[in-house]
C-alpha positions, 0 to 999 in steps of 0.5 A: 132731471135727465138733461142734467145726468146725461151733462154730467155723465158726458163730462165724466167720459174723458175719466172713464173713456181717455184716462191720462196715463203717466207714461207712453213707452214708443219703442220699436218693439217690444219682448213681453217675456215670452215673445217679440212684437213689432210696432207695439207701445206700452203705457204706465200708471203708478207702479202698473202697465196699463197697456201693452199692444200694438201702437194707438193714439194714447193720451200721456203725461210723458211721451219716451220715444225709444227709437231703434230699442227694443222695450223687454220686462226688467231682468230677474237675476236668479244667483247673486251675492250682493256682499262679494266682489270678484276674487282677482280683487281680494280673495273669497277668504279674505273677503269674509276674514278680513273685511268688515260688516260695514265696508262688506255693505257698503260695497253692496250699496254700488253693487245694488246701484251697477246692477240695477243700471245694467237692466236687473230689477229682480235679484235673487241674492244666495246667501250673505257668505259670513256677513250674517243677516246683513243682505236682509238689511240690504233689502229693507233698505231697497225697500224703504227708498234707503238706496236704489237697486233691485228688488231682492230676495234673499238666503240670509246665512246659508245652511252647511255640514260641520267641517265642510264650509270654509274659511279653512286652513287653520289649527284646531285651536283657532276659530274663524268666521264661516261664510254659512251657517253650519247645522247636522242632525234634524233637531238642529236643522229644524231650529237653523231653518226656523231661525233663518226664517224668522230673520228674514230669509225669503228662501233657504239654500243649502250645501247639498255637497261641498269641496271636503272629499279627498284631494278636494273632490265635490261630496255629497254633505246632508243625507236625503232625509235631513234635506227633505226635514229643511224642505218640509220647515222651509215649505210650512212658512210658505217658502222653498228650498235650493241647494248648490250642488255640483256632485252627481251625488250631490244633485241626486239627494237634492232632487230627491228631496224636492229642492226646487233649483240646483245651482251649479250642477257641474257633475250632472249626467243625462238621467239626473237632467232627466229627472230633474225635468220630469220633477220641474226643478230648475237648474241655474249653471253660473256659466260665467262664475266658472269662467271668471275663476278660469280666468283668475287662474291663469287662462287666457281666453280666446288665446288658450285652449278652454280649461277642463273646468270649461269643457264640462260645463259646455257638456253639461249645459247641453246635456241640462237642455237637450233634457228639456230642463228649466235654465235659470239665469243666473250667473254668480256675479260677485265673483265676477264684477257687478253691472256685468250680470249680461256676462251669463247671458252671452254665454247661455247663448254661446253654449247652446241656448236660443237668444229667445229662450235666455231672454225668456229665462231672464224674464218670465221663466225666472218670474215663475220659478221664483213665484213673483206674481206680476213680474216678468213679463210686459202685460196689463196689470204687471208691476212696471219694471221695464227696461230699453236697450239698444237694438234687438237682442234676439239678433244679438244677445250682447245688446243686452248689455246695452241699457239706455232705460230702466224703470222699476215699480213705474219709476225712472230710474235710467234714461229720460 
């Protein structure tokens, strides 16, 4: 009987030994979401990276040379608003007045399609901005194959204080559509929470602070103890909480309280940055929305000197990384144009960031902050997002936006 068996098992070698592999990725290096390589290849299975190291014989269905490019993990995009377009177009107002919950996805479709052509396969989407639980919809349709885009991670509606969200501007007796979901006192917030959770929110953001003070100024809304009661429900259903902060008011409550990323942090100071390191809480600085808005406004940039709006956030960014705090790559897009998420990329560069710190924070660090497990990072047994571009953007950061090849969950959607 052993002749037999010893035939047998030699057949079975190639199987166990030389199992083909869909494809064979060859590019000229490789970022695997937390350091360059040279000379390495990556092969895919399925929906799997099978290997990543340096270059071997490997047996493929498909060989994709990717000379000249550098192979990195899909970019996870963490601010996003899916159901926006830039506010040069139609104006934020208008948007959620006056467009319906049809046109408002059906734009969505093309934003989820330019993003996802510009390398982003992760995004996390901050909040539907009056189109109700319509972002959640987008993402069952993502995921069934309805549509191609990212895969995402939606707000829902946002929670917000009565009288501090718009659209506003009108009479007492008119009543408008209001881009959040308003809620006060703890009873209240328990149930909104509760209810955003049951129709599919994969977080909970809040307003920690708003524009409702005099003269327009950035107060503080919910008191410490309301956010901890939205962190505690959030947090029981195995979720978590982020808060648009940009008061130092604002930003102190919602650190206090435990949120778990501060977008926008505009009035941060060195000790709140401080703190928010110490606590390992993120902070996501959409440099690009502000810069976008800048520019709607009347400045001209490259010509004119930097608006105030500008120069404070230069401040604040060093400030944020001087303090050793986690950046999140995130840039706000919809109120800038979508497909143009590397705008943010650049620009974390510009004001300060290392070119492998941000390419880190766009892949590995977002994946951990967001708790994607196997995602963000090229190595065996992660999910096959990956993503080519041209050259290498730790010697230029604008390579980035130059995307020859996207391939999300082992399939290609870019490229070869």
């Amino acid at each position: 009987m052993r002749k037999p068996i010893l035939f047998l098992l030699v057949l079975c070698l190639p199987l166990f030994g030389h199992a083909q592999v869909d494809f064979l990725l060859k590019p000229d290096r490789v970022f695997d979401g937390k350091t360059m390589h040279e000379n390495w290849v990556v092969t895919v299975s399925g929906n799997k990276i099978m290997y990543a190291g340096p270059a071997r014989s490997i047996n493929a269905k498909e060989t994709v040379n990717l000379k000249g490019m550098t192979l990195m993990p899909g970019m996870i995009e963490g601010h996003s608003h899916i159901l926006l377009h830039p506010y040069n177009e139609t104006s934020w107002n208008d948007q959620v007045l006056k467009e319906s919950f049809a046109e408002r996805s059906a734009r969505a479709v093309n934003h989820l399609r330019a993003s996802l052509m510009a390398g982003i396969t992760t995004m996390r989407d901050l909040g539907s901005e009056g189109a109700g639980y319509t972002d959640v919809g987008m993402k069952q349709a993502v995921n069934k194959g309805v549509i191609p885009g990212p895969r995402l991670l939606v707000a829902g509606k946002a929670i917000v204080a009565t009288g501090s969200y718009g659209p506003k501007g009108f009479h007492e007796g008119v009543q408008v559509p209001l881009g959040a979901e308003t809620a006060d006192g703890f009873d209240e917030l328990i149930r909104v929470t509760r209810d955003q959770i049951g129709h599919g929110a994969d977080f909970i953001k809040v307003y920690a602070d708003y524009r409702w003070g005099p003269n327009g100024t950035a107060e503080a809304t919910f008191t410490v103890a309301e956010l901890k009661t939205i962190i505690e429900m959030a947090e029981s259903s195995g979720r978590y909480v982020v808060a648009h902060a940009a008061s130092p008011e604002g930003m102190r409550r919602a650190i206090e309280a435990g949120v778990e990323t501060i977008e926008h942090g505009d009035g941060g100071t060195p000790e709140l940055f401080a703190l928010m390191a110490e606590k390992g809480i993120g902070f996501c600085p959409t440099l690009a929305a502000g810069d976008a808005i800048s520019q709607y406004g009347g400045w001209k940039k490259g010509l004119d000197p930097e608006p105030t709006r500008i120069s404070n956030k230069r401040k604040s960014f060093k400030m944020a990384l001087d303090a050793g705090v986690k950046i999140v790559f995130g840039g706000d897009v919809g109120v800038f144009t979508h497909g143009e998420n590397a705008r943010e990329l650049e620009m974390m560069v510009d004001y300060g960031m290392t070119p492998e710190s941000t390419l880190q924070s766009a892949t590995s660090l977002n994946a951990e902050m967001f708790h994607l497990e196997r995602l963000g990072q090229i190595k065996e047994g992660f999910l096959a997002d990956i993503i080519a571009v041209e050259g290498n953007p730790i010697d230029n950061i604008s390579n980035l936006k130059k995307v020859n090849m996207v391939m999300k969950n082992g399939v290609i959607y870019k490229g070869n």
